[in-house]
N, C-alpha and C positions, 0 to 999 in steps of 0.2 A: 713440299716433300719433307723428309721426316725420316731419318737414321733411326733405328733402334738397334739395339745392343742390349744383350741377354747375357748373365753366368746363368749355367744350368748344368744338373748333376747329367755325366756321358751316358747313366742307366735311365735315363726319359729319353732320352734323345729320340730315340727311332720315333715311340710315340708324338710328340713333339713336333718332328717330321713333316709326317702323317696328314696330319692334323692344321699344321701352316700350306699343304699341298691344298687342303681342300679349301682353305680361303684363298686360294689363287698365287699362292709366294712359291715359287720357282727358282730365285735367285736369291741365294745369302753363302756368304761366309761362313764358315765355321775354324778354330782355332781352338785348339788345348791349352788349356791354360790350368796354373792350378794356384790357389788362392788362400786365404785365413780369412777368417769371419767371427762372430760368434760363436760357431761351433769350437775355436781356438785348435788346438794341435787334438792328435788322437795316439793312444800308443797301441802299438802291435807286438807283435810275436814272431820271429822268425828265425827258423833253427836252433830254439831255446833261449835266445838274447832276444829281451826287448829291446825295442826303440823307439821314439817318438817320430811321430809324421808330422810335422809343423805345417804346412799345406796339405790341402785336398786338390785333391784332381777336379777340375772345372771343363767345361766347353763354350766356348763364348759364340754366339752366331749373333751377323751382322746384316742388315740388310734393310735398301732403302726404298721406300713406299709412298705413294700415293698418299696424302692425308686423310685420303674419305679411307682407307684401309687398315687405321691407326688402330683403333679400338675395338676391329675384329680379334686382330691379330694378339692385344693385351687379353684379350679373353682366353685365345689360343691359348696362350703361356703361362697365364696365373690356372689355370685348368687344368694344363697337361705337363708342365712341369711342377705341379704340387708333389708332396710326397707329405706335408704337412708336420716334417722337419725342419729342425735349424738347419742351412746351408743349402737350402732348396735353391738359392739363387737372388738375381737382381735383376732390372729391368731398366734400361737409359735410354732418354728419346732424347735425340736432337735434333736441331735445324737443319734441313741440306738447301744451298743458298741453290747450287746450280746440281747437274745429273748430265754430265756428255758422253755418249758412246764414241767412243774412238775410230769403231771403222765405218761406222756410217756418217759421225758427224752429228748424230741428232740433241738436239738439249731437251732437259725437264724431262716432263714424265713420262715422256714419247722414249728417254735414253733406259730408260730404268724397267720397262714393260717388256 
């Protein structure tokens, strides 16, 4: 089994979605988060004063899979979260040792389905 974890811009999201439904992902996390990267700060306009935005607004979704499922799902993401911008996002994959569903009891990938 296999954690992955994504930043990606909140305006793919739905796309994004979409898109992990149809390769079978039903279960992830999602969390706002908001981040600096490359892209660095940005400034704005508001009510005649600028300011600087030192983060951007980010969404992280979390979600853990099957390893035969690994590199549908990276396709999913480098696809439908491009925008082909700096700050389009990251991609982390990690180990998951174990997967227990809590009210059934079940381990591995039987917990995680």
């Amino acid at each position: 089994m296999k954690k992955i974890e994504t930043i990606i811009r909140p305006t793919v999201f739905k796309d994004v979605r979409q898109a992990l439904a149809l390769e079978g992902i039903d279960g992830l996390s999602i969390t706002e988060v908001a981040g600096i990267g490359k892209q660095e700060g940005r400034t704005g306009l508001f009510r005649g004063n600028a300011y600087t935005m030192e983060f951007s607004p980010k969404l992280k979704l979390e979600m853990v899979v099957d390893d035969a499922k690994v590199e549908g799902i990276i396709e999913v993401l480098l696809e439908w979260a491009s925008t082909g911008e700096v700050g389009d996002g990251k991609i982390f994959i990690y180990p998951v040792e174990e997967a227990i569903r809590i009210r059934t009891k079940e381990r591995g990938v039987v917990a995680i389905g």
